[in-house]
N, C-alpha and C positions, 0 to 999 in steps of 0.2 A: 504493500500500500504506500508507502513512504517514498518507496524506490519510481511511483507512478506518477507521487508528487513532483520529487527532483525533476524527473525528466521533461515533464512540463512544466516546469519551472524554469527549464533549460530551454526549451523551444520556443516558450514567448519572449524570452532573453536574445535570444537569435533573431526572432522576426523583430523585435523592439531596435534591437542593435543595427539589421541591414535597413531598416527605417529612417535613422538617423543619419546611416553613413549615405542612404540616396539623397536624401534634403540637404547635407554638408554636400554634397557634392556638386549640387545646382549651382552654388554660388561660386564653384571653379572652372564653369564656361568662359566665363569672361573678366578679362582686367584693362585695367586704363593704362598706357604708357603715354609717358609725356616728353615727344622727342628732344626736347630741350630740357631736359630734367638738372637743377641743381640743389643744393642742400636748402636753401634760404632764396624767398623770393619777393618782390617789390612791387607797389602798385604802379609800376613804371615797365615791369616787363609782362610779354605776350605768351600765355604758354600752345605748343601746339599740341593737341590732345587728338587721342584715335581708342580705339575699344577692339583690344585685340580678343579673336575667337580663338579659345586653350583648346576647342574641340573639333572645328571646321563647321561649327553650325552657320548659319546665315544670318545678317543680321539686317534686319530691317527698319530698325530707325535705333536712334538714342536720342533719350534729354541730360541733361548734364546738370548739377546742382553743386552750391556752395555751402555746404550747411543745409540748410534745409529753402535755400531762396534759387529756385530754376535761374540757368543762366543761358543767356542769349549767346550763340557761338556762331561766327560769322566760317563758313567751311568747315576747320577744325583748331581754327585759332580763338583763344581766348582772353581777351583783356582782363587784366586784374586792378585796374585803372580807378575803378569805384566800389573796390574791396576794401572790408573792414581788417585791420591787421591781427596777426595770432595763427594759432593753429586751426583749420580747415579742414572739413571732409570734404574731399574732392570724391564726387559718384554719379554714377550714371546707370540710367534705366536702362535696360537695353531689352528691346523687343525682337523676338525670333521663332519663325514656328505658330503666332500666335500666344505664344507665351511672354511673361516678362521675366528680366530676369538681372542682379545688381553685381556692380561691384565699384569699387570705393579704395580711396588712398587718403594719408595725410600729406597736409603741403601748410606751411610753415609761410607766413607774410610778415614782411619784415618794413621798417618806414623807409624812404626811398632816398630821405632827406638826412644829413648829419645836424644836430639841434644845436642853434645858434648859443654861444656860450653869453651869460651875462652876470655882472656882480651888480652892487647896491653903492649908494651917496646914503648916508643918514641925515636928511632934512632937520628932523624934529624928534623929539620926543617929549612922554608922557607918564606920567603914576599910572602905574598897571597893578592890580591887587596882588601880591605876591603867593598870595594862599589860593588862587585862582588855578587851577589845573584845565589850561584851555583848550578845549576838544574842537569849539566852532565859533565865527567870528563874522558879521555881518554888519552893515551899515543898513539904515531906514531912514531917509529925511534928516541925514546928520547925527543922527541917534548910534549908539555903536550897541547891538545886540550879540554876548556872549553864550556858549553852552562851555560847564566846566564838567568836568570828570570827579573821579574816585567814588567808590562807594560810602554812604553816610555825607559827603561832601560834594556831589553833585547837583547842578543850579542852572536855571534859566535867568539870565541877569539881561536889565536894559541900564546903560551907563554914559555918563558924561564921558565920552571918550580923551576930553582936554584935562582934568583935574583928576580921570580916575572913577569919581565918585560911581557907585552904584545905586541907580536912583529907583531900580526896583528889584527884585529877587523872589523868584519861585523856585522852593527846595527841592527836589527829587527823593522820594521813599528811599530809605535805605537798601536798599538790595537792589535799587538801578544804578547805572554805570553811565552817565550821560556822556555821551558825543557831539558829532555837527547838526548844524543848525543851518535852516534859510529860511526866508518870506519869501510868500508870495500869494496874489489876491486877499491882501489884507491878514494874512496869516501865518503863524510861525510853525517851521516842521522841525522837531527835534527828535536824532536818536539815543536811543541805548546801546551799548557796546554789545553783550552777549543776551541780551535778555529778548530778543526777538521782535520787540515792541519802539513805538515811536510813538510821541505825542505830538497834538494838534492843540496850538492856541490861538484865542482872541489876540491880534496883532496889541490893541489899547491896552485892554485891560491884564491882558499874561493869563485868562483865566485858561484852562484847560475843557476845551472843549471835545477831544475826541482821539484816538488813538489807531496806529493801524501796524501791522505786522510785517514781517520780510514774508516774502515767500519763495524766496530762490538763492536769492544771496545770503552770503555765510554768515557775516556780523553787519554791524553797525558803525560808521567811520565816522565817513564826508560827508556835506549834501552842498550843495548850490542847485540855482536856478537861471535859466536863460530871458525868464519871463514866461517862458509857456511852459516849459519841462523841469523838471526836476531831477537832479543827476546824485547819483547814491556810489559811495566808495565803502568797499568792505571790509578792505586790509586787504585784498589782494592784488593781481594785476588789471582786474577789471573795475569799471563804473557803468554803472546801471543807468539806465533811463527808467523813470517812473512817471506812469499815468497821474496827471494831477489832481485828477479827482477820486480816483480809487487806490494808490499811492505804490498799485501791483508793479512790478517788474515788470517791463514792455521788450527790451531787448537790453547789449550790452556794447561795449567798448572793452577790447584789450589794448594796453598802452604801454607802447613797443617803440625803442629807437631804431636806427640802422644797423645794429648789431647785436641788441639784446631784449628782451622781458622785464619789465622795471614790476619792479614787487612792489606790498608795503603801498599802497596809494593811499591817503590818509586823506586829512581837511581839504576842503574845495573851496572853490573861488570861482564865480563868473565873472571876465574882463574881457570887453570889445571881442564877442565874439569867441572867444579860446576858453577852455579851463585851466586854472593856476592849482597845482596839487600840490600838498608838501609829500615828502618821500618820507615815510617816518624813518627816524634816526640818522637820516641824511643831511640833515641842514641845508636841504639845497629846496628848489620849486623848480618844476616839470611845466610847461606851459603845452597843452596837449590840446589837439585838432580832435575837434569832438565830432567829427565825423565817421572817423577811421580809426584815431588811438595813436597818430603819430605824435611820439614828441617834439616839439618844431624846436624849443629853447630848455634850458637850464637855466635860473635863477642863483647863482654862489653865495649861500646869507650862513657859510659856516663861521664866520668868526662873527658875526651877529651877537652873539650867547656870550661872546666876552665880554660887551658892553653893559651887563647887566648886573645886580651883585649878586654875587658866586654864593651858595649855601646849600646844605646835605640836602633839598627837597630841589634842586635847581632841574630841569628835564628838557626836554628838547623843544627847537623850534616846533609850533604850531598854533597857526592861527595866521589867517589871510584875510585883509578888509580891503574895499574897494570904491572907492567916495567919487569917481568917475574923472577923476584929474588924471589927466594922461600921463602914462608911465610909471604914478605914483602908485604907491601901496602902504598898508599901513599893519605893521608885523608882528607879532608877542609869539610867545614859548610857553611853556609848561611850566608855572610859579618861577613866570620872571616877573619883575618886578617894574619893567619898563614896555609901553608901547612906543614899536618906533614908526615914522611917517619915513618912509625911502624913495628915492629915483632909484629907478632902474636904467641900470647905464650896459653899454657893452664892452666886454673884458678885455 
């Protein structure tokens, strides 16, 4: 009886097994070669692409996709000219027999451009609260609107940005971790680092009227606005675009130079059109094409931090403000004690 079981137990293990290995096999009809193939590629170069048959079946059309966005392919050459930068599933449908049938590569987009180098002039400066742990940094009609960090010490402040003074303050529950901050349509979006959650305020009054979640991205960084969108950093390489009404995750940006993946994207910044990022623990600012995720420029604000008094709570640049004065920007750290007013100059 036992010996009746094994053995059909063995025979649906067999027909289960040659099931599997027929379905994996489908997908070894066909692959993409790219006769210009190199390691690293540019929205500046053409690839020429073809869907070779592993088997000699026929093939009666292909679509071609970048991600999951159908790409228009003139012959079998393909512009990568209004591609976002990062890594890629390069795939294609490929029809034969009546059937359909896929196959798929990675290809790696890289910025086409080397990022303009620039350092800073210190204009001015300001009392900055030193016990302020600055996560985001916004300007409104002159008004300088902060978000600080740490847990038990985390705050929604609105502040005379010239003397310092904090002319109002909303505390954060102990067990949130506050991050960046932006307005927009009369409204302030603040996040939390790990805790999932982001609050929504009355722009006047700071009251807290409503909250909304991630739903894709990892943590809680950066935020700016363009005026219609809302741009979300997570600590990684990417920034998110979010729906401004329903605050979802719409797509993304990886922010990529001509040579590498820049991690760590932290506080945001809207200016003339570009986002200004801090790089955490870099002391530098990434001026990135929010189109694509290229870096155009570097910001150099590491000796910034020595202008400030030195002490065991001192932490890194962050915090970018933006008052619409060309070139200027207005810059703090982590329980620094000073806000500075900079030009940005070229090195």
């Amino acid at each position: 009886m036992n010996f009746s079981k094994n053995l059909i137990v063995i025979c649906l293990l067999i027909i289960f097994t040659s099931c599997v290995d027929k379905t994996t096999k489908e997908t070894d009809h066909f692959s993409i070669n790219i006769e210009n193939s190199k390691k690293h590629y540019s929205p500046e170069d053409d690839l020429i692409v073809e869907v070779i048959s592993e088997k000699g079946k026929p093939i009666d059309s292909v679509v071609y996709f970048l991600n999951s966005h159908r790409l228009d392919i003139s012959g079998n050459t393909l512009s990568l000219s209004d591609q976002k930068l990062g890594q890629r599933n390069l795939s294609a449908k490929i029809y034969s027999g009546g059937k359909e049938y896929h196959a798929s590569q990675e290809i790696t987009i890289l910025s086409a451009i080397k990022p303009k180098l620039y350092t800073y002039k210190i204009l001015e400066s300001y009392p900055h609260d030193i016990k302020a742990y600055t996560q985001g940094l916004e300007f409104h009609n002159g008004i300088l609107y902060e978000s600080t960090g740490q847990y038990r010490q985390s705050s929604l402040r609105k502040t005379d940005y010239k003397t310092g003074e904090v002319l109002e303050k909303v505390d954060l529950a102990k067990h949130y971790f506050g991050e960046g901050l932006t307005i927009l349509n009369n409204k302030i979006y603040q996040l939390t680092w790990q805790e999932n959650t982001g609050f929504i305020y009355n722009l006047e009054t700071l009251e807290q009227t409503g909250t909304f979640v991630y739903g894709k991205s990892r943590e809680g960084w950066g935020l700016c606005n363009d005026g219609t969108h809302i741009y979300k950093s997570d600590g990684t390489d990417r920034i998110w675009t979010l729906n401004p009404n329903t605050l979802a995750e719409k797509d993304y940006i990886e922010i990529y130079t001509n040579t590498s993946k820049i991690k760590s994207v932290n506080e945001l910044e809207w200016v003339e059109g570009k986002i200004y990022a801090n790089i955490y623990q870099q002391g530098s600012i990434a001026i990135i094409n929010p189109k694509n995720g290229a870096v155009e420029g570097v910001i150099d604000l590491t000796t910034l931090k020595d202008e400030v008094t030195q002490h065991p709570q001192l932490d890194v640049l962050n915090g970018i403000a933006y008052k619409g004065e060309e070139n200027i920007l207005y810059i703090t750290g982590k329980n620094w004690d000073k806000l500075f007013k900079i030009e940005v100059v070229t090195k």
